[in-house]
N, C-alpha and C positions, 0 to 999 in steps of 0.2 A: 504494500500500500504506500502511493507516495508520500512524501513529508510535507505536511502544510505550514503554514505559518506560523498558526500556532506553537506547533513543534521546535521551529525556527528560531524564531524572533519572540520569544516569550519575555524574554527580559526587558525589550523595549517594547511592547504592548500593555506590560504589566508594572512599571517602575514605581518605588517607593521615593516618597518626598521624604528628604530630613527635615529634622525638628523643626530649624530656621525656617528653611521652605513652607513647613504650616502652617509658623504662626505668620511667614507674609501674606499667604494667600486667604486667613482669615477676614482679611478688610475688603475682600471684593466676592463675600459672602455671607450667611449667616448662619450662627449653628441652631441644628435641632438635633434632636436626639427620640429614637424609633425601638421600641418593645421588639422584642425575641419574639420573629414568626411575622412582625409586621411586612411590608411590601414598602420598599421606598419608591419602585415606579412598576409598573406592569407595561406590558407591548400595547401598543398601538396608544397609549400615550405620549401626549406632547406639552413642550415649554419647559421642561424641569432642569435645562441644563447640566450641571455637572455637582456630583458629591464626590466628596473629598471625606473619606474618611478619619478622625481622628482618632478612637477606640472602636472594639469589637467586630465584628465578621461581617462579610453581607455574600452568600452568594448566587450568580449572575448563571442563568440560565436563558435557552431559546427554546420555543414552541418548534416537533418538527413536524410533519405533516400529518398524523396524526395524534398530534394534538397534545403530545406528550411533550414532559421537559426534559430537554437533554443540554446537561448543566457545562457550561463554558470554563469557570475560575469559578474559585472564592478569595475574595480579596481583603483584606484586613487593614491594621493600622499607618500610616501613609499614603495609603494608592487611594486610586481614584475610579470614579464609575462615570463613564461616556463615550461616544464615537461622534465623528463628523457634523451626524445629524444635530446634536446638541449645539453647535455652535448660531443655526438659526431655529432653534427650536421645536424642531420639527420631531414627528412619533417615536418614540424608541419601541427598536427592535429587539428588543431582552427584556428580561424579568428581572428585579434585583429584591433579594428577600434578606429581612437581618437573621443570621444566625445566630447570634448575642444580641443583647441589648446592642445599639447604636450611637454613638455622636458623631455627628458628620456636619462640615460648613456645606452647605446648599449654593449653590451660584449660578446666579440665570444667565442665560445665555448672553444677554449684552453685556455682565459683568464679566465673562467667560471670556470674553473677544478682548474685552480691555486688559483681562488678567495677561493672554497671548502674549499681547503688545509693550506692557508696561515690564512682565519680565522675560528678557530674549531667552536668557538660557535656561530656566524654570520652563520658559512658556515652548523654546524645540522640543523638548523633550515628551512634554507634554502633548503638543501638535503631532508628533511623531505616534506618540500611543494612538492617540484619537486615528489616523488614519491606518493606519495598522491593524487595527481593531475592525475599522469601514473592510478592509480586503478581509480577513478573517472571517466575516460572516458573508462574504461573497461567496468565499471558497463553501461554506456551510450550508449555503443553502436556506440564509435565515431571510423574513421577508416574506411579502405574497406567497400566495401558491398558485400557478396557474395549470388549469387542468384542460388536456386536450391533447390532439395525436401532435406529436414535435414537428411535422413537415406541415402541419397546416397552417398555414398563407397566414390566419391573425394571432395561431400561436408564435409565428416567426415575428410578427411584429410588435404582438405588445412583449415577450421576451428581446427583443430589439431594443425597444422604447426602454424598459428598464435596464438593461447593459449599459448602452450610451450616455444612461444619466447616470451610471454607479453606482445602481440601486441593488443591494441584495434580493432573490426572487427563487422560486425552487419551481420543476417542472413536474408532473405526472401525466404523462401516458395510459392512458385506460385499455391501450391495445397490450401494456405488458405489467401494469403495475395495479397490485392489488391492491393498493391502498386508496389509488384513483377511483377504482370501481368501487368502493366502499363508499368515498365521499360523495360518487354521484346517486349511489342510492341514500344516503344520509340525510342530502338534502332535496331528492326528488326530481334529478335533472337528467332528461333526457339527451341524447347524441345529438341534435340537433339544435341544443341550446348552447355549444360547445362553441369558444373553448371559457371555461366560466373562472372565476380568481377569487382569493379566498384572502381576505385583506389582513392584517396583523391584529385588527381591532375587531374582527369577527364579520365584519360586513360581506356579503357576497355574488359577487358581477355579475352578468352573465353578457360574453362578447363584448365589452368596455370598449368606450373613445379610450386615445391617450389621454384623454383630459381627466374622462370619468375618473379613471385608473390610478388618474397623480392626486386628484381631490383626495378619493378613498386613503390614500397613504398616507397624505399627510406632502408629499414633493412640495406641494405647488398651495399657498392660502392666496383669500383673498385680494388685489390690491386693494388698498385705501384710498378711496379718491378724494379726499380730503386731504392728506398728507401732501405737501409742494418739493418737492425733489430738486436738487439743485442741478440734476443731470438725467435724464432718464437714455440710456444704453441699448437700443433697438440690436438684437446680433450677441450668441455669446459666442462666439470662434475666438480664434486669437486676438485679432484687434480690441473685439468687444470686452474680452477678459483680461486683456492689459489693460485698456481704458478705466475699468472696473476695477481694477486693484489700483492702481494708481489716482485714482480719484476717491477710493475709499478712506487709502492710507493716509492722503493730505486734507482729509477732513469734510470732503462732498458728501452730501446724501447722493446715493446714488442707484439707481433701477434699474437691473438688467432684464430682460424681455426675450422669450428665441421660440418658436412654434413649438419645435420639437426636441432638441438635446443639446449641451454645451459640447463645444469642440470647433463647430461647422463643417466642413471638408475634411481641415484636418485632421479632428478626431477618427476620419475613418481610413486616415491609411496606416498601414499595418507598421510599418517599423519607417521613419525618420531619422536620416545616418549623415544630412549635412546641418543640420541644426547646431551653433554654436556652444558649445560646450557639453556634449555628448558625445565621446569620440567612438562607442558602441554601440552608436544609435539609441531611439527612443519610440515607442509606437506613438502613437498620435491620439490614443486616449489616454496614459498615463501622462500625459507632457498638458494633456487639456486638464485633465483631473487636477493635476495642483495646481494651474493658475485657478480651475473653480473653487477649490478650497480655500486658496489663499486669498482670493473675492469675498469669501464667506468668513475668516477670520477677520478681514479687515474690515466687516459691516456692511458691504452692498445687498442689497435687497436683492434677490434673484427669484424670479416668476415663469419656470419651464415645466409645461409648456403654456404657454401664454402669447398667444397672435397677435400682434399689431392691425387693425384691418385701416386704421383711415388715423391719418396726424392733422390735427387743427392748430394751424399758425395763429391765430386768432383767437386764442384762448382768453379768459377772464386775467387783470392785473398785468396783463404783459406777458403770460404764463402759457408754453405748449399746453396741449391738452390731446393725451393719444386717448383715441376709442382700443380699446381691445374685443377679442371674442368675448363670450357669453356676458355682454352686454355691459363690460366692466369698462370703467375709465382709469388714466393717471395722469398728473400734471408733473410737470416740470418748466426748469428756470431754463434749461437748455436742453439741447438731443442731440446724442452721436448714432449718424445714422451709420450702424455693422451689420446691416444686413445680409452681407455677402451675396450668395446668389443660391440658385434653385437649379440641380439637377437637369442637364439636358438631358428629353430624352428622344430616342427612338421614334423615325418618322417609319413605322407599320402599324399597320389598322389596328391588330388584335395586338398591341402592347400592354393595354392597361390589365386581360383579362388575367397577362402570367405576372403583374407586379408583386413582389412580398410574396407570391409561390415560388415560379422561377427564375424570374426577371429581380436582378440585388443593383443594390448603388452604393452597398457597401463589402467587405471583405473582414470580416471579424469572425471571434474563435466560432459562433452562431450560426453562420453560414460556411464556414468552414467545415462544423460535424456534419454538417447536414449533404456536402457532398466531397468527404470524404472516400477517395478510392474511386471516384467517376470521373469520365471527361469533364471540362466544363471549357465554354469559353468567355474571352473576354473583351471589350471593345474598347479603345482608348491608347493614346500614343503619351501621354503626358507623365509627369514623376507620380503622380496616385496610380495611374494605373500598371505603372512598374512597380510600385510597390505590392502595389495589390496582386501580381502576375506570382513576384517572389513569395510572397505569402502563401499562396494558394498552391503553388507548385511542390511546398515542403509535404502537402495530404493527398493532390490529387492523385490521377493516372495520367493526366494529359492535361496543359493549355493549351488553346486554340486562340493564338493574342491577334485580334482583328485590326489592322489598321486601315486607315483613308490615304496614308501617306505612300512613298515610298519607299522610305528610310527612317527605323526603329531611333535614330537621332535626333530627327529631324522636332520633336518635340520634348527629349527625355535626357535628365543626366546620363552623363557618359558612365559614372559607377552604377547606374543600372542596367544601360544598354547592356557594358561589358559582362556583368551578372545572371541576366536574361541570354543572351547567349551564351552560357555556359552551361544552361540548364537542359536538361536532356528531354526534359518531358516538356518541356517548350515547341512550340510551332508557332513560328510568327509569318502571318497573312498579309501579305502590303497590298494597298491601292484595290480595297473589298471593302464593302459596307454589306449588314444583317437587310435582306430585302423579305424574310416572312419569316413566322415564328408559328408551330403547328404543336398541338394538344389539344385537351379539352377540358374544360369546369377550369383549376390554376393552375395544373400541372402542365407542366413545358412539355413537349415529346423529341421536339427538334427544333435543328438551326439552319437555315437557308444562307447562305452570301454569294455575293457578285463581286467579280471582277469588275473594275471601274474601266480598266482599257476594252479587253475583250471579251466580257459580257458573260464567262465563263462563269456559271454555277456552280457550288458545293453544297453537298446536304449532311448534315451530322445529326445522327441520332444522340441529344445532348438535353439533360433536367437540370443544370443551373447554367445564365446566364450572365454574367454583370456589367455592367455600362458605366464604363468613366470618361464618358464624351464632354465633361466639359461643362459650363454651368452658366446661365443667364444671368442678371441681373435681379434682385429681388427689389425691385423699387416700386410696383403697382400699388400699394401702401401709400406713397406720398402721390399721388395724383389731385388731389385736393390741395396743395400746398403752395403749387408753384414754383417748386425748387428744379433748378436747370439740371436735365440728363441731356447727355451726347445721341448720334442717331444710332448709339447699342444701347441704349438704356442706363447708361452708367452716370452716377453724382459729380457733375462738373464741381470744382472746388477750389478754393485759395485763387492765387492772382487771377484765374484764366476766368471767372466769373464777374471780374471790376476793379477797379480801384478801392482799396479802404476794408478790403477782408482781410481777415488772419488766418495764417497757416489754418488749411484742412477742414475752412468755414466753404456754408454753399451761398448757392443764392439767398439764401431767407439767412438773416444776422440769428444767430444763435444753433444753428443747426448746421453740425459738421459732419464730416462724410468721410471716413477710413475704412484700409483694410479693401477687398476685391471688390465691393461695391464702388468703389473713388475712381472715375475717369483716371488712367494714366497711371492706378496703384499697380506694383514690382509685385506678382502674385506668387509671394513667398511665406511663411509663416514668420522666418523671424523680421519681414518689414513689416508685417499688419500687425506686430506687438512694438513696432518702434513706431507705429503711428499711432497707438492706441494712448502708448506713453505721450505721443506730441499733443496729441490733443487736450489731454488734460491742461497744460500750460496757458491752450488757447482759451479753455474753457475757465480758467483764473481769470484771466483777461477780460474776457468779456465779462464774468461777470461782477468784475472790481471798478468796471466802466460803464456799467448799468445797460449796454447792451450799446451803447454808442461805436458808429464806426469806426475802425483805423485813420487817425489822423495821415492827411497824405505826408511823405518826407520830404524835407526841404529839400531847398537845392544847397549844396555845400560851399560856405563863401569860398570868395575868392580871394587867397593871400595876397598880400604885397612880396612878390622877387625880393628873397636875401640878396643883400651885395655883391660881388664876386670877391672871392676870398683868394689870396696872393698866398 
């Protein structure tokens, strides 16, 4: 059996505070003390931050899918009881019961974040267990349960939707697990109400939005649209997540916003090997995961999944005003619009029928089990979709990498090109586009393509497809705003909009545009984090100027000529 984490790393998931350490961290909480047998938090409760133990026992168990507890630690005098989610308050996933009587300092969550910040090296240490703890109960299986056959199209997506966001989740199969078939007779649910989720707090789905899904958990509360945001952050990808830490850190309120899961793009490529200071690379959700964390330590509000549908320039007091989905609003002083862009896809009729069955846009461990040992092919010349190729090549039996181009270079670093040709179960396709897609109900059956010179057909009997063609603009949101896009749709911004803007502002003063969404943005991951950082500065600016333009700059006098010097 392999070694988890727990196994591993127990010393730094589990770490004792010395004496000092307790009595500092007493003033950014307060003590109570809990009877033998009591319950300091149960699952699917929310807000209670973090206990710090001072005397006696507490131990920390997870519900598994039947409903038992299967006990994690017990943790005693020094340590601490919490994971990630604590830092905004959000449901805990464990049971924590006193074995002894109890005294514990209690610390909410906004005292929690301040505790991080005020002490660095108390507070690594600390941030390191908290995250540690997050993978721990991944690897566990603690979280939802969702029930349903693993290759069905919305069990691939809402186990999707909760991977992407780092949410612990457990799956059963009713075609081989007995405890599946138990649950659906327990709670009366037939096969075709499948596939249904069994929330931490007892609630139970049946075929959930991602929204449903994030409510039920606790992801995602309401915004307040009453509260005025000094920034509201449309985009959590890189940009949006640098923006967001760096605005939180220097003292902004600030609201981050994204449909569907932090990362953008880059969350979904598999391993990231020229990112500056990684010299073994980094996959693209672990590198997104700590800037989300590190957003969440520093105080940004974050709301995934949470739609933007329409931005009002014209808001009350000078004040943006986004609508969002389910009929929610939020205000802010200013907006960076990260929206990055949307998925190109596939101009064949029957596209939409094999989406989330066999048609992916993304390349994670999830679609990976799922076609494990089969051909698959894949469409896209660019560094995600070499990544995505290497990835995929380490499980399959064959790629089929389809290009438009001529030359595997011609859009892709050279340590990938060279990497992909070295791989054996690689087949790279040049100057061929996907012309039909054949199955029935969402099962893929096969792959058509065409030669683009001489018109030359291929047919592959092939069940997964993936598409990294490449991503439009997501700017249909600001259509009511009046803010200038290029004829691709992209946020004109800084000088090439007028006179009198600042760095990475668009046409409307107050509303800045970073990251793949910005006419003319370097679509790399670490420029959309050095312009998430810029922006912030412009966002001091303006809003220390009350929103007034950039003064135009003089002209430079003109000296009087020194003498000539002998």
């Amino acid at each position: 059996m392999p070694s988890t984490i727990l196994d591993t790393r127990r010393d730094q998931m589990f770490p004792v505070l010395s004496g000092d350490e307790l009595s500092r961290v007493r003033r950014f909480g307060a003590v109570r003390t809990y009877a033998a047998g009591e319950a300091l938090f149960r699952t699917g409760q929310g807000g209670h931050g973090m206990f710090v133990i001072l005397s006696g026992r507490v131990a920390v168990s997870r519900r598994d899918a039947d409903g038992h507890d299967a006990p994690i630690a017990e943790e005693g005098p020094g340590q601490f009881l919490a994971e990630v989610a604590q830092l905004s308050g959000q449901p805990t996933l464990v049971d924590g019961r006193a074995v002894t009587e109890v005294e514990a300092v209690v610390i909410p969550p906004e005292r929690l974040r301040a505790l991080l910040v005020a002490e660095a090296e108390m507070g690594e240490r600390i941030m390191r267990a908290l995250i540690l703890r997050r993978v721990s109960l991944i690897e566990a299986g603690a979280g939802p349960i969702i029930v349903g056959e693993a290759d069905d199209s919305d069990v691939v997506r809402l186990q999707g939707f909760l991977a992407r966001n780092g949410h612990p989740h457990f799956g059963l199969d009713p075609r081989r697990d007995e405890a599946a078939r138990a649950l659906l007779q327990r709670f009366a649910v037939s096969r075709d109400e499948l596939p249904i989720v069994l929330c931490p707090g007892g609630e139970i789905l049946r075929n959930p939005s991602e929204v449903e899904l994030a409510r039920c958990i606790g992801l995602v509360q309401r915004v307040d649209p009453d509260k005025l945001y000094d920034v509201a952050i449309v985009g959590a990808g890189p940009a949006g997540l640098a923006a967001a830490v760096y605005a939180a850190s220097e003292g902004l309120s600030a609201l981050v916003l994204d449909t569907r899961a932090f990362g953008g793009q880059a969350g979904a490529s598999a391993r990231i090997e020229n990112y500056l200071g990684f010299p073994t690379g980094i996959s693209g959700m672990a590198l997104m995961g700590r800037a989300y964390n590190q957003a969440r330590k520093f105080g940004a509000d974050i709301a995934i999944p949470d739609s933007v549908e329409r931005l009002d320039c014209k808001g009350e007091d000078g004040a943006f005003r986004l609508e969002l989905s389910c009929a929610e609003s939020a205000r802010a002083r200013s907006v960076v619009i990260a929206s990055g862009a949307r998925y190109r896809r596939l101009d064949v009729d029957n596209l939409a029928l094999f989406e989330g069955g066999g048609v992916h846009y993304w390349a994670t461990p999830l679609e990976l089990a799922l076609c494990a040992g089969q051909e698959v092919a894949l469409v896209g010349g660019g560094n995600s979709a070499g990544q995505a190729v290497v990835y995929l090549a380490s499980q399959v039996a064959k790629v089929w990498l389809i290009l438009r181009s001529a030359d595997l270079a011609a859009g892709m670093s050279q340590y990938l090109v060279d990497r992909i040709r070295s791989l054996p179960n690689v087949e790279v396709v040049t100057e061929s586009e996907v012309v039909e897609l054949e199955g029935c109900d969402d099962c893929l059956a096969a792959v058509r393509w065409r030669h683009r010179r001489t018109g030359q057909e291929t047919r592959r009997e092939l069940k997964r497809l993936f598409l990294f063609i490449g991503a439009e603009p997501n700017t249909a949101w600001l259509a009511g705003c009046d803010i200038e896009i290029d004829e691709k749709g992209f946020v004109r911004a800084g000088a090439e909009v007028g006179a009198g803007r600042r760095p990475l502002e668009t046409s409307r003063r107050g509303v800045f545009a970073i990251g793949d969404v910005r006419a003319g943005s370097v679509k790399r991951v670490a420029a959309a984090v050095g312009e998430g950082a810029q922006v912030v500065a412009a966002i001091h600016a303006y809003l220390a100027d009350g929103g007034a333009p950039v003064a135009a700059p003089r002209a430079p006098a003109v000296a009087e000529p020194e003498p000539t010097r002998v």
